[in-house]
ZAMI-871269 format. One line per 10 residues: their letters; for each residue x, z, y of C-alpha. Coordinates in nm, 3 decimals, always signed. Layout:
<recs>
A	X:Z:Y; ...
</recs>
This chain:
<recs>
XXXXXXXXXX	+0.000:+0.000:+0.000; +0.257:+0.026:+0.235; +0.345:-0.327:+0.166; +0.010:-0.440:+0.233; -0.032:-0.350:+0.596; +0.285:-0.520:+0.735; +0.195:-0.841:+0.511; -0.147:-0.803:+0.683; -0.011:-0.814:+1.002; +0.227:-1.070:+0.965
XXXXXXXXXX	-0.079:-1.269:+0.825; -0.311:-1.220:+1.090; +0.014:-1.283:+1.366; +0.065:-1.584:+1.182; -0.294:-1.683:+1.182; -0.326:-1.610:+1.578; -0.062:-1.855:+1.597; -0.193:-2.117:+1.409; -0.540:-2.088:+1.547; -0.528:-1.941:+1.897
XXXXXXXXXX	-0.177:-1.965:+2.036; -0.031:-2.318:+1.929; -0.356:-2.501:+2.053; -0.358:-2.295:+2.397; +0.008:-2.439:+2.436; -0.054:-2.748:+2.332; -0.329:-2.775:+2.565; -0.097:-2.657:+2.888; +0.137:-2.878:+2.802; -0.095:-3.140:+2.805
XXXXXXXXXX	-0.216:-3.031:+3.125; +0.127:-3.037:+3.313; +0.194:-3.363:+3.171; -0.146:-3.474:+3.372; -0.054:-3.263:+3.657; +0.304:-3.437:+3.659; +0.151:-3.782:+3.647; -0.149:-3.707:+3.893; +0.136:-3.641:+4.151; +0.327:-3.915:+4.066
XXXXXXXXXX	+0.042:-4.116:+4.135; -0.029:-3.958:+4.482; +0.332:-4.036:+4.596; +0.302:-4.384:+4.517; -0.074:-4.385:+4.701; +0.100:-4.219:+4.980; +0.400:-4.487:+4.968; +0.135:-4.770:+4.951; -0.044:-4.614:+5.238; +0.234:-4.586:+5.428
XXXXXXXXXX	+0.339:-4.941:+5.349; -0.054:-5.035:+5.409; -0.054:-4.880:+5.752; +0.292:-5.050:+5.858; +0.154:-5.377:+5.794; -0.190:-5.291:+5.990; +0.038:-5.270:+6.296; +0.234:-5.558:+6.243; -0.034:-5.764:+6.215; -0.215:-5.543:+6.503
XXXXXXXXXX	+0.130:-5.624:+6.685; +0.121:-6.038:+6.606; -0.243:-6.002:+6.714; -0.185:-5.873:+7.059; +0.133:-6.106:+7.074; -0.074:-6.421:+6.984; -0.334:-6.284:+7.271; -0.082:-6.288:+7.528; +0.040:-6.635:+7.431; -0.320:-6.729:+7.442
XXXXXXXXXX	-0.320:-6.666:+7.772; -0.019:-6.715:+7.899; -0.025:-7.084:+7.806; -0.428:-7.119:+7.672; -0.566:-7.421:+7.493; -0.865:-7.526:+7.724; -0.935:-7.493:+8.061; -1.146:-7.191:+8.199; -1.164:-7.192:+8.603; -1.395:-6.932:+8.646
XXXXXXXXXX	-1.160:-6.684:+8.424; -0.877:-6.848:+8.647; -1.069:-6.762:+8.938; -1.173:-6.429:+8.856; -0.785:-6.392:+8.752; -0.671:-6.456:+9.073; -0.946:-6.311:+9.232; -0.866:-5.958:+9.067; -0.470:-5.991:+9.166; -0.572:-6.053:+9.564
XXXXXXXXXX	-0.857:-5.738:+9.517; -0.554:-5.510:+9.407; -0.366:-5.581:+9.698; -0.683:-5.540:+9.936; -0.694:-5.943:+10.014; -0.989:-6.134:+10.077; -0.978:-6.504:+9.870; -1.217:-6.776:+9.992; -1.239:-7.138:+9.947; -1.110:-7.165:+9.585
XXXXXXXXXX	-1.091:-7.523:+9.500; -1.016:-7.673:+9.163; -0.846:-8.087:+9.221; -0.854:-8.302:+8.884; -0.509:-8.397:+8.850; -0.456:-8.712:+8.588; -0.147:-8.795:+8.630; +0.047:-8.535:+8.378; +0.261:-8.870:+8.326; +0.612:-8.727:+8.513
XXXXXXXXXX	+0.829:-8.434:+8.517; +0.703:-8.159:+8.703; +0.970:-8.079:+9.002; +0.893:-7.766:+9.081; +0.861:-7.626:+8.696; +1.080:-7.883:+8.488; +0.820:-7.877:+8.220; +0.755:-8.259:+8.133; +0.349:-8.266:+8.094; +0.368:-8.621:+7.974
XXXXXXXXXX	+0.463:-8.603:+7.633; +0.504:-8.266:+7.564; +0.137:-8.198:+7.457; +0.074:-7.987:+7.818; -0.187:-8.054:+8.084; -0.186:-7.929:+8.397; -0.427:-7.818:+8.677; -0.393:-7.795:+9.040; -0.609:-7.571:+9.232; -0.629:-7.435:+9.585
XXXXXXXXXX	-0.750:-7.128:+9.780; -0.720:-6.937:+10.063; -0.619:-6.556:+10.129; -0.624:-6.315:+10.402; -0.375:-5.979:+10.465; -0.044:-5.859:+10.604; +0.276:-5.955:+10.516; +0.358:-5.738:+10.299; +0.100:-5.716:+10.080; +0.118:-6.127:+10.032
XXXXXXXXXX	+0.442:-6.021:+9.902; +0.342:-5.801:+9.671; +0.049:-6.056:+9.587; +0.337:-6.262:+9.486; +0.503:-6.034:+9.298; +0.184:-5.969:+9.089; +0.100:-6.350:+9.045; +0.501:-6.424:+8.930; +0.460:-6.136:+8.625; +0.092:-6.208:+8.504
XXXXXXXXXX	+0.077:-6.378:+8.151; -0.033:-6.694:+8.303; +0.248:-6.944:+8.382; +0.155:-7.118:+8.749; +0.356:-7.275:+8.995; +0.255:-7.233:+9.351; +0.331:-7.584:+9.460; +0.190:-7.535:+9.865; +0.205:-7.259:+10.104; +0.067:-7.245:+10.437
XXXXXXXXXX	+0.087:-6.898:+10.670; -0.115:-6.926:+10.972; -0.114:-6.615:+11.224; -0.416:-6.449:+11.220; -0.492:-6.148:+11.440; -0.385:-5.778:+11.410; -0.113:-5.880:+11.191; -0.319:-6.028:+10.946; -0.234:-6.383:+10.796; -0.383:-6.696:+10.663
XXXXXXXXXX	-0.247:-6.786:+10.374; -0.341:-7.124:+10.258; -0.219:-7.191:+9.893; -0.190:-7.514:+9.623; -0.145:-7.343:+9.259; -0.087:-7.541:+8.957; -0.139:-7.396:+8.590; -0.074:-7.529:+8.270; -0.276:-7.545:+7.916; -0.221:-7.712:+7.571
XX	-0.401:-8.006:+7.500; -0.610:-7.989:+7.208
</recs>
């Protein structure tokens, strides 16, 4: 009998084992093997994410670059966005534009002095157009300056100052712009 009780419990240790212990293991090892995978899989997610959101602005980046091409040498014509363009440059400066003008201009057929850009053959058409702004000096200038760094590419190809009163001029001006011909 005193044999019995140590085989008894080595019997029911070894049973525990076999029934209770080596499938609880087996289980969490199963389970970290998930666990190590699961993560795996949310670094690549986050790497594919990250790649995802890099291309997003790229192409958001190609997008805004294509808009600015768009309109800094546009494929049709559109004088009443020119207009208001212009328009908006003269309202920063506090200048009053009148008597905008748009001329038909044909002959695209020689080089253009005061750009060098050849319109005849190069796939380019050009407009002339003319208008007529009021202000000091100094904020013509500055009208300038704004007109020189917008997107769109014009060449002022007339200017006329007339003295006005108070120190205000008359500024009488001949603008061509350019587009692609479609």
């Amino acid at each position: 009998m005193k044999f019995i009780y140590p085989i008894a419990a080595v019997g029911i240790a070894i049973a525990l084992f076999y029934l209770f212990i080596s499938p609880t293991y087996d289980a969490l090892n199963a389970d970290r093997a998930r666990v190590q995978t699961i993560s795996e899989l949310q670094d690549k997610s986050q790497t594919l994410i990250d790649l995802r959101d890099k291309r997003v602005l790229e192409r958001g980046v190609v997008a805004d670059e294509e808009e600015k091409l768009a309109k800094l040498l546009p494929d049709h014509v559109d004088n009443i966005r020119l207009q208001l363009d212009m328009s908006a440059i003269a309202a920063e400066h506090f200048m009053s534009q009148r008597n905008f003008v748009v001329q038909a201009s044909n002959d695209t057929s020689n080089l253009n002095s005061a750009s060098g850009i050849d319109t005849g053959n190069s796939g380019v058409e050009s407009l002339t157009f003319s208008y007529s702004l009021s202000g000091t000096y100094d904020t013509f200038r500055e009208y300038l300056k704004d007109l020189e760094s917008s997107l769109r590419i014009v060449d002022i190809e007339r200017l006329t100052i007339s003295p006005g009163e108070n120190g205000i001029y008359d500024y009488d001006i001949t603008v061509r712009t350019y587009w692609l011909k479609q």
